[in-house]
MILORO-33096 format. One line per 8 residues: their letters; for each residue x, y, z of C-alpha. Coordinates in steps of 0.5 Angstrom, whole numbers. Layout:
N
A> X:Y:Z | ...
END
This chain:
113
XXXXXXXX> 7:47:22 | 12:41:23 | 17:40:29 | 23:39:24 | 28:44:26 | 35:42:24 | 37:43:17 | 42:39:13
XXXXXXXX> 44:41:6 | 47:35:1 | 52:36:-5 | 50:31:-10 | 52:31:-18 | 48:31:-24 | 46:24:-24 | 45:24:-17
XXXXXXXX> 40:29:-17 | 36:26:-23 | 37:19:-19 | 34:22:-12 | 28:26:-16 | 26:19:-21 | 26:15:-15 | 22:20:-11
XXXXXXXX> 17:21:-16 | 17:14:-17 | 15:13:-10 | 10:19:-10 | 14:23:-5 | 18:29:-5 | 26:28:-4 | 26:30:3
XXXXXXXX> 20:25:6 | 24:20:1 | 31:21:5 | 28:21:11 | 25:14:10 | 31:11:8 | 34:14:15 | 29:11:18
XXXXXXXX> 31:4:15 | 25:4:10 | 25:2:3 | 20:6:0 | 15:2:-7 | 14:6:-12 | 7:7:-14 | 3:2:-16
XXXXXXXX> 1:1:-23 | -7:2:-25 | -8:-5:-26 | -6:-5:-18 | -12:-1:-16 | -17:-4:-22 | -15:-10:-18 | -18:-7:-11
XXXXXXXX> -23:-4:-14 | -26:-11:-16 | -25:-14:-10 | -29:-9:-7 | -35:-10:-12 | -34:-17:-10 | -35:-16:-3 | -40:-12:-4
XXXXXXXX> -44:-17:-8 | -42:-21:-3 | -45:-18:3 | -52:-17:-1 | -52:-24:-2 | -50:-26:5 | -56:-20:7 | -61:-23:2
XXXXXXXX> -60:-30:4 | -59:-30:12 | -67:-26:10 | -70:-32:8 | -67:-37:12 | -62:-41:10 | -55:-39:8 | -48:-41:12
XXXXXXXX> -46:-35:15 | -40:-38:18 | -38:-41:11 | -39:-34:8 | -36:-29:13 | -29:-34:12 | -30:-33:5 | -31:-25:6
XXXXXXXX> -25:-25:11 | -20:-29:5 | -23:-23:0 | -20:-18:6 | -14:-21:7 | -12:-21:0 | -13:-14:0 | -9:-12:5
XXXXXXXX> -3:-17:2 | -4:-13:-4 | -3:-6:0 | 3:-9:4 | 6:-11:-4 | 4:-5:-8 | 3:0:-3 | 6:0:4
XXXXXXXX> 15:1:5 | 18:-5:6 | 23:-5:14 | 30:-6:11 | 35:-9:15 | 40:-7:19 | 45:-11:16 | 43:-9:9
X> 47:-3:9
END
């Protein structure tokens, strides 16, 4: 159960209304977590497009085919770990700076508002 125990009620206009519900399904969220992000000073993404998660899904067969590879290659004796853990670290990081940009809501500044 949640530990919310104060209840606030907002009077809005029509194109309001349909403005907070576009952006909240737009965010995958319901009305009540979109507002609460934006007290906490959090600017909500809106879901990302399929090609974002076609685009995951390739850098994670990737890193799989990689590190098949890496295990074959490190069996028979000759391959550059170093070289390959760096390159499998750059494929990482692309992940999440793709997760930051499509997924994660973004800090606002104070002095935005």
């Amino acid at each position: 159960m949640s530990n919310r125990g104060i209840r606030k009620q907002i009077w809005l206009n029509r194109d309001e209304d349909l403005m907070l519900k576009r952006k909240a399904e737009l965010a995958n969220m319901n009305a009540s977590e979109l507002i609460r992000s934006l007290i906490m000073g959090y600017e909500p993404q809106a879901k990302p497009p399929i090609e974002f998660y076609e685009m995951i899904k390739q850098l994670r067969k990737l890193g799989s085919n990689l590190n098949q590879i890496a295990m074959k290659a490190h069996g028979l004796g000759f391959i550059d770990e170093l070289a390959y853990k760096k390159e499998v670290e750059k494929i990482d990081n692309l992940i999440l700076e793709i997760k930051k940009q499509f997924l994660l809501p973004k800090k606002v500044e104070e002095e935005d508002f």
